[in-house]
N, C-alpha and C positions, 0 to 999 in steps of 0.2 A: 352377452358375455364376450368379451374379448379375447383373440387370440391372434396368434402370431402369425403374420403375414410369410408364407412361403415362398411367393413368387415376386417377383418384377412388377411393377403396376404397368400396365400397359398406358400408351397413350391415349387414349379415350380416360383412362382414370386420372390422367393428369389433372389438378382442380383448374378452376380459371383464376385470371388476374382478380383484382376488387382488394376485399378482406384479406385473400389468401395469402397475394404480396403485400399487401402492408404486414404480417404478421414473418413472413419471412424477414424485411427490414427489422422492424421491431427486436424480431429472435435477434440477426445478427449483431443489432446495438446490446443486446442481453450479452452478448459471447462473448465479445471485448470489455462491457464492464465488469464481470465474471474473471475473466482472465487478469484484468488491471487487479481488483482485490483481492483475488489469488494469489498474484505475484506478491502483494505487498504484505501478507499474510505469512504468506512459503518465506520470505524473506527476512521478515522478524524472528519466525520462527525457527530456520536452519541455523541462522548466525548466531542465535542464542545457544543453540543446543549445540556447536561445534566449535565455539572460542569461547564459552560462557557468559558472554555479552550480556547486559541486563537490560531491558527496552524501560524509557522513563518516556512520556508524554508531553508536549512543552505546550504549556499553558498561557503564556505569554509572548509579547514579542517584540522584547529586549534585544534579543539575535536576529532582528531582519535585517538585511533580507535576507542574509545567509541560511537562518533556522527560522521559519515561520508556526504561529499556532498551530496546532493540527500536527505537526511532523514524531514523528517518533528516532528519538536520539539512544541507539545503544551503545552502553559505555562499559567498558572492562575497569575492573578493581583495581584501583591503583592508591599508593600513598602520595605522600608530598615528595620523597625521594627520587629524582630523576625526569620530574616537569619543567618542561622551560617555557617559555615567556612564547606565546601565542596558542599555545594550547590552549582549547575548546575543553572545559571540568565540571563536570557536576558533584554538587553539594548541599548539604543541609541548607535549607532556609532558616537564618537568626529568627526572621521576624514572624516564622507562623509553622505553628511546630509539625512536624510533618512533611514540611513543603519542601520541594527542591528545587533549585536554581541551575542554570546551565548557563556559565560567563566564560569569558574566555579570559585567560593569566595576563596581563600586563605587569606584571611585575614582582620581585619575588624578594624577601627580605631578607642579608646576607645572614644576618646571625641564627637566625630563626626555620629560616625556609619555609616561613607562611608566607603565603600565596595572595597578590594584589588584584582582584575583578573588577571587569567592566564586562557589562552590555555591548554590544554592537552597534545599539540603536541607541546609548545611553549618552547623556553628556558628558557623563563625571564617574570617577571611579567607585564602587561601591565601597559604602560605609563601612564596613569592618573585615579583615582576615580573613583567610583560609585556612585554619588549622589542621592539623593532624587529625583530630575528632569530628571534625567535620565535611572531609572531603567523602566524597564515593567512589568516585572511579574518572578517567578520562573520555573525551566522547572519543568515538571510533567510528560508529558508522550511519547516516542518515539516511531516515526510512521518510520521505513526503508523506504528507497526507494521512497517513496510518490511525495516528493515534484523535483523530478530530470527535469521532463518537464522543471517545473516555473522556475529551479537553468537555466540551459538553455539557456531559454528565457532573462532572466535577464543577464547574461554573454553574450547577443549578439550573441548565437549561435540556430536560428529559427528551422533552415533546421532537426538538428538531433531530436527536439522537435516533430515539425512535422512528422517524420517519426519514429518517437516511437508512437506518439498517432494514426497515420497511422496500424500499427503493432498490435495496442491493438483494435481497429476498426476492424481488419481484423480478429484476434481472434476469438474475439464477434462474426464472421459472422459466423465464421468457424466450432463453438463449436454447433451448430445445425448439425451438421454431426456425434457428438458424443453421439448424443442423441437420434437419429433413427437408430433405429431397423434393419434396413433395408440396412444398412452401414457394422453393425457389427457381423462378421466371426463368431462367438459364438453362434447366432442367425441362425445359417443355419444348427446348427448340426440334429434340430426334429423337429419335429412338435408341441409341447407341451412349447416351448420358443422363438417364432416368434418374442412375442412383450414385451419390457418390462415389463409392467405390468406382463405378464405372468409368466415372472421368477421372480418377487417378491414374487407373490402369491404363485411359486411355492417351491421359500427356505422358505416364514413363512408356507407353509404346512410341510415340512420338519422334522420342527424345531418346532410343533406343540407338547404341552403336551400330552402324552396318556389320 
């Protein structure tokens, strides 16, 4: 049965090197890719919920190197009224129903105010308008790397989705090895820096005003 350590581990309970520090490394690569996915998690998700941003996935890469597969592009609601010419827009896809495009405005029709697209990475202007009916909104904010699962999934390939979120799952597990004491080589030099906590306290004593 397990239960809750009361005391300080003494140094005699300190583990040895071998497994122990490879798992400490291990943990602290767990921490950081833990924390990378987090942020970019926390990041989609506050900006949506505090300017009502809409996250879309970009499946393609018409926008490199600016906007690359995998990135996730949040865009706020916007009409044809008040876009000017370099703005970054998402919009219906003509040619596949459902689909949405992220081009940036080259140019804008006086009479009409439909809106002329290109790629970044394209040669040539795209083939038809930007109407009123089918714009979404403008880009605002780029999220890297975010959305590569869902881009994946949607291209019909499950398997390397799954073992990316596999990989990030196992992180997570992992980055608790980075976090105890009891892992980490550093931690075995005295007696006065067993536990975390103690080398906090011990560099703000340090670093203490006379």
């Amino acid at each position: 049965m397990l239960t809750e350590r009361r005391k300080p581990r003494t140094a005699d309970e300190q583990p040895s090197g071998g497994w122990d520090e490879t798992r400490f490394w291990v943990g602290t690569f767990g921490v950081f890719v833990t924390i990378f996915v987090l942020s970019l998690v926390v990041m989609t998700f506050v900006l949506s919920v505090a300017f009502g941003y809409r996250p879309v996935a970009v499946v393609s890469g018409s926008m490199e190197p600016g906007i690359s597969v995998g990135d996730v592009v949040l865009y706020e609601r916007h009409g044809l009224s008040g876009i000017e010419e370099g703005k970054v827009i998402v919009f219906d896809d003509p040619t596949i129903e459902g689909g949405t495009i992220i081009h940036r405005v080259v140019g804008i029709d006086p009479d009409t105010g439909w809106l002329r697209t290109k790629g970044d990475a394209n040669n040539s202007d795209d083939s038809v308008w930007v109407t009123e009916d089918d714009i979404k909104g403008v880009a605002r904010v780029l999220v890297p790397f975010a959305g590569i699962p869902a881009v994946w999934v949607q291209t019909g390939r499950p398997v390397p989705a799954i073992a990316l979120v596999a990989f990030i799952l196992f992180a997570a597990w992992t980055a608790r090895w980075g976090w105890y004491t009891r892992y980490d080589p550093w931690a075995k030099a005295g007696q006065g820096d067993r536990h975390l906590r103690d080398r906090v306290q011990k560099i703000l004593a340090t670093h203490k005003s006379p």
